[in-house]
C-alpha positions as CSV (number, residue, x, y, z in Angstrom):
1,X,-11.8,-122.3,-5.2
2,X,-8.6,-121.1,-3.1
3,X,-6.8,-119.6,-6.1
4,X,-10.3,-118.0,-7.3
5,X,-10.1,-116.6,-3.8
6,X,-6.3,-115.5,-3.9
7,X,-7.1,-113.6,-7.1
8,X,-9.9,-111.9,-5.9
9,X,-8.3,-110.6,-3.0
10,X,-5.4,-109.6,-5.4
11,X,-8.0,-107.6,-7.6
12,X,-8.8,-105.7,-4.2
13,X,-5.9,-105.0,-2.9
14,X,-4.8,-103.3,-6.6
15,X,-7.8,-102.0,-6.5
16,X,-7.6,-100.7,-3.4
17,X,-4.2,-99.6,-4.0
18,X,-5.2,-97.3,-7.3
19,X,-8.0,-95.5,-5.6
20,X,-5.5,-94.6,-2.8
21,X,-2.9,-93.6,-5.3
22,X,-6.2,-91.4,-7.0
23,X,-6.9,-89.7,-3.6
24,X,-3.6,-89.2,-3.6
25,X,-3.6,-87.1,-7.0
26,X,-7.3,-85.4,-5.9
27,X,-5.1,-84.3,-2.6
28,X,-2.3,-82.5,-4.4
29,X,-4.9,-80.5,-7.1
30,X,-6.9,-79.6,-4.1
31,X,-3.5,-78.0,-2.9
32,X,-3.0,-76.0,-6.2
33,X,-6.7,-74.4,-6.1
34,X,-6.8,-73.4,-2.8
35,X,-3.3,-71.8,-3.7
36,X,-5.0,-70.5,-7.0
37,X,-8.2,-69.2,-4.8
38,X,-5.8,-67.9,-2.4
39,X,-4.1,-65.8,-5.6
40,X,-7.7,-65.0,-6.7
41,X,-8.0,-64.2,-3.0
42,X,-4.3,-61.5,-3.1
43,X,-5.9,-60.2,-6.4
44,X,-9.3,-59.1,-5.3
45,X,-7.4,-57.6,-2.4
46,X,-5.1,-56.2,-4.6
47,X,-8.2,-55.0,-6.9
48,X,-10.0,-53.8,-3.4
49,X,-6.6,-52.0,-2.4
50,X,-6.8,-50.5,-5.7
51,X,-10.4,-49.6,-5.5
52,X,-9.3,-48.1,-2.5
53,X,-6.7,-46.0,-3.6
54,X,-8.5,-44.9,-6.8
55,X,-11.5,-44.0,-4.1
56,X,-8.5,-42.2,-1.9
57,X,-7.0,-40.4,-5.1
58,X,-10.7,-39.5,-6.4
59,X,-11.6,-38.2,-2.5
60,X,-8.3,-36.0,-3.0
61,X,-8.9,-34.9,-6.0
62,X,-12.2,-33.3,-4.9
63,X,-10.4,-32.3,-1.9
64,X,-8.5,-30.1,-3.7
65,X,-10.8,-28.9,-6.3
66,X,-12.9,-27.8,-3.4
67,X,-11.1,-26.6,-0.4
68,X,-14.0,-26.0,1.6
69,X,-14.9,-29.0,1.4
70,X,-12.1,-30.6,3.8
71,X,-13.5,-28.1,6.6
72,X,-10.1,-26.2,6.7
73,X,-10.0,-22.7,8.0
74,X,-7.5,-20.0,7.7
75,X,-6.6,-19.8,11.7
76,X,-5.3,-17.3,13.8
77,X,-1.7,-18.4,13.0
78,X,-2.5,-18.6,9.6
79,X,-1.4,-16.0,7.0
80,X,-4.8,-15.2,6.1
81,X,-5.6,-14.3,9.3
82,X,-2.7,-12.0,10.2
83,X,-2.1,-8.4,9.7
84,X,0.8,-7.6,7.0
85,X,4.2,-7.5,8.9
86,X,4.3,-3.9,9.6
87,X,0.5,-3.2,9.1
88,X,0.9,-1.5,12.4
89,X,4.0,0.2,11.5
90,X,2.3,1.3,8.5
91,X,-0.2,3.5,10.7
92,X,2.9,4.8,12.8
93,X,4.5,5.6,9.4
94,X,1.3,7.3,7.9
95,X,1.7,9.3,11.6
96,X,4.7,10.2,11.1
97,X,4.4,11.2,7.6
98,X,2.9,15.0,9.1
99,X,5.9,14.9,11.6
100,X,8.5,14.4,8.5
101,X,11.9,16.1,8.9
102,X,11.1,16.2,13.0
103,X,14.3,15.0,13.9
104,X,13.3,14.1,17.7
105,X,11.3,17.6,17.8
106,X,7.9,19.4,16.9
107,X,7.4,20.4,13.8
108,X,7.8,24.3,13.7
109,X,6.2,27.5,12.0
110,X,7.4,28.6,8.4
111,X,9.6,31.7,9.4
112,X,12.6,33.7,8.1
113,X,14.9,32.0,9.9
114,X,14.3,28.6,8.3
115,X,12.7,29.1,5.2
116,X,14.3,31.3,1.6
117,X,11.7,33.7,-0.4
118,X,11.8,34.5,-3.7
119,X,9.3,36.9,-5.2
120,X,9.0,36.8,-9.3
121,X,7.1,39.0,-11.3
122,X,4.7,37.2,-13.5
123,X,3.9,38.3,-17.2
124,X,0.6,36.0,-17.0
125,X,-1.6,36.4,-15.1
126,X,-0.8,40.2,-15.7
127,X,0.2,42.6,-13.3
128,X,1.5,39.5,-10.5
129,X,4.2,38.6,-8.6
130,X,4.6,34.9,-7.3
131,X,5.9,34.3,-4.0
132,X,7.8,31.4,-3.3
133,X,8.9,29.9,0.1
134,X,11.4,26.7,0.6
135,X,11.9,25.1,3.7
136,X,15.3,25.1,4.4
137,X,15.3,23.5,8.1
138,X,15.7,20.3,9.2
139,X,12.2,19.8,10.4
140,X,8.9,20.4,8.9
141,X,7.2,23.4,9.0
142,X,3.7,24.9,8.7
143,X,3.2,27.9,6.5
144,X,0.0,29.8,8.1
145,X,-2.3,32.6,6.7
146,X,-1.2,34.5,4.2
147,X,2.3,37.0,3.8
148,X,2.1,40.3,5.3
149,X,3.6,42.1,2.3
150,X,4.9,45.6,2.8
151,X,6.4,47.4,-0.4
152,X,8.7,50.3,0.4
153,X,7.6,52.4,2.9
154,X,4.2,51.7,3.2
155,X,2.3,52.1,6.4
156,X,0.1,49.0,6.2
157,X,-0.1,45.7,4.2
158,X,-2.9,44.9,1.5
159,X,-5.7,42.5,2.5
160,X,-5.7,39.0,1.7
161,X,-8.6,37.7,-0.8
162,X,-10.7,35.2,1.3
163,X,-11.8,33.1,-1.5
164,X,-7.4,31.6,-1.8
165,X,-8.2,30.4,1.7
166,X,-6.7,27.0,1.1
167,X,-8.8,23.7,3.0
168,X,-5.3,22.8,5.2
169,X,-2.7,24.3,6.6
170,X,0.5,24.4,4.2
171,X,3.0,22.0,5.4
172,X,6.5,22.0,4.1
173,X,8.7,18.8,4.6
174,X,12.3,20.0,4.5
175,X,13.6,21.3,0.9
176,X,10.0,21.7,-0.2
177,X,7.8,24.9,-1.0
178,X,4.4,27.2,-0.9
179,X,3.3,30.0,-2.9
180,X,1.2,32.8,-3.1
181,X,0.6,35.4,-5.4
182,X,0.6,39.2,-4.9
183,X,-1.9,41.3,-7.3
184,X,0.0,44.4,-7.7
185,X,-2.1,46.5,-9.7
186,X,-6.0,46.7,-11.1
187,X,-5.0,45.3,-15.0
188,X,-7.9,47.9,-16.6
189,X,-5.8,50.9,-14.5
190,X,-8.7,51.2,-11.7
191,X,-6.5,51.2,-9.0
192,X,-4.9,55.2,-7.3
193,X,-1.9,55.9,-6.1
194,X,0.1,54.3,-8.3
195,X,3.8,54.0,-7.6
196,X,6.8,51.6,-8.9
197,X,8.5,50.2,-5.7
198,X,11.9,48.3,-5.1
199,X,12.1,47.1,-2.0
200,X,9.3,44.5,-0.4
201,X,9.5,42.9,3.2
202,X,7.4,39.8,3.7
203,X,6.1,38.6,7.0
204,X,5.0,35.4,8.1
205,X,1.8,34.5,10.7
206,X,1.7,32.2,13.9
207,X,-0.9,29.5,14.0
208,X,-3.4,32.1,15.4
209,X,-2.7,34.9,12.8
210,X,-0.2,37.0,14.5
211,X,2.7,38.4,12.6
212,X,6.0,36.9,13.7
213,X,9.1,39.0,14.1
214,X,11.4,37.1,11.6
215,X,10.8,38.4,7.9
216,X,12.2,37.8,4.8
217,X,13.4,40.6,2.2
218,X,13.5,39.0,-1.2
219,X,14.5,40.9,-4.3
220,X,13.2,42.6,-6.7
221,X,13.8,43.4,-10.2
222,X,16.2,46.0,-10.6
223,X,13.8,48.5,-11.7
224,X,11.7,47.8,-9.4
225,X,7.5,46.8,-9.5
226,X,4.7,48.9,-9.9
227,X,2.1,48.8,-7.4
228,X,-1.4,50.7,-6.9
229,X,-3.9,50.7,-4.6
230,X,-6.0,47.6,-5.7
231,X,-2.9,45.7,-4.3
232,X,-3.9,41.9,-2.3
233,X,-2.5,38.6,-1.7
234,X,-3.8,35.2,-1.7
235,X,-3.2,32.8,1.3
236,X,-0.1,30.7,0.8
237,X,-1.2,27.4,-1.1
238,X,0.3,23.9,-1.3
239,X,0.9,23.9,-5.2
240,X,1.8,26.9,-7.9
241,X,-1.1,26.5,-9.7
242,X,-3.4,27.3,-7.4
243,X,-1.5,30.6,-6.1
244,X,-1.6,31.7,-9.2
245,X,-5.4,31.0,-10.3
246,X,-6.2,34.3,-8.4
């Protein structure tokens, strides 16, 4: 009975043994998937960071196809929201494109002492002469009312046809010119008194119509123009075309 005993006990003890050694075993895998969770763990994270930044990229992506959309305005600093640099200067410069040539002064009246005349007679229209005038100051000048043309001798100067009267004032930056255009003589021969003339004096008007003091004398053609008493003048005008449309 002792030795049944003694193997008994043996049997338990290796029995014991082995199912200590199997916990054993059971311990270690138990390790491994917790590690292998924890990895399943990381790579939902991972997957979730991903999601993430997919949902990040996507939100920017309609960010930017929609700019409204992140509530950003242009600001008072921003570019949008600021005059052009020299938007001001640009009305100063628009100002001071009626002042051009003013050279620290007012700009002046169209005279004889700072403008050159030339008078040409015209073979179309008929029967004309164009005068032209060039500023040849420093400072821009204004060419009022009409010239006061006196041919030879005469006594008084022909009348100016209202209809010319331009909408502005002529203004003539430095080195440019106005016109007008004389009508000498009635083209159908209705005109009296006709006379050939060789020598012509032009003055000039103030601002309110009075004739100023300084004339010009340009020339005429050697043999002279012929001029009768249907004789008038346009006002001076800004362009050629239009002096000469009367």
């Amino acid at each position: 009975m002792s030795s049944v005993r003694t193997s008994r006990t043996r049997l338990l003890t290796a029995a014991a043994a082995a199912a200590i050694a199997v916990l054993s075993l059971t311990a270690c895998d138990d390790g491994e998937g917790v590690q292998s969770e924890g990895s399943s763990a990381d790579a939902s994270s991972s997957a979730s960071s991903s999601d993430s930044a997919s949902s990040g990229s996507d939100s920017s992506s309609d960010k930017d196809a929609n700019p409204g959309s992140s509530g950003s305005k242009p600001t008072a600093d921003g570019p949008a929201a600021k005059d052009p640099a020299g938007s001001g200067n640009g009305k100063n410069g628009s100002d001071n494109s009626g002042d051009s040539g003013k050279s620290g002064g007012k700009n002046v009246t169209c005279q004889g002492s700072n403008t050159k005349m030339v008078a040409a007679p015209l073979n179309r229209p008929v029967n004309h002469m164009l005068l032209t005038v060039t500023n040849t100051g420093s400072k821009t000048c204004y060419l009022y009312g009409y010239p006061a043309v006196r041919f030879g001798e005469a006594q008084s100067v022909p009348p100016v046809i209202e209809d010319s009267h331009p909408q502005a004032v002529v203004t003539l930056p430095p080195g440019e010119s106005g016109y007008a255009s004389v009508n000498l003589s009635a083209a159908d021969g209705s005109g009296a008194n006709g006379n050939t003339e060789k020598s012509l004096t032009v003055y000039y008007q103030g601002r309110n119509g009075e004739s100023l003091s300084s004339g010009a004398n340009p020339s005429l053609p050697a043999k002279g123009v012929y001029v009768d008493s249907s004789i008038k003048v346009t006002y001076w005008q800004q362009s050629m075309d239009d002096a000469i449309s009367w």
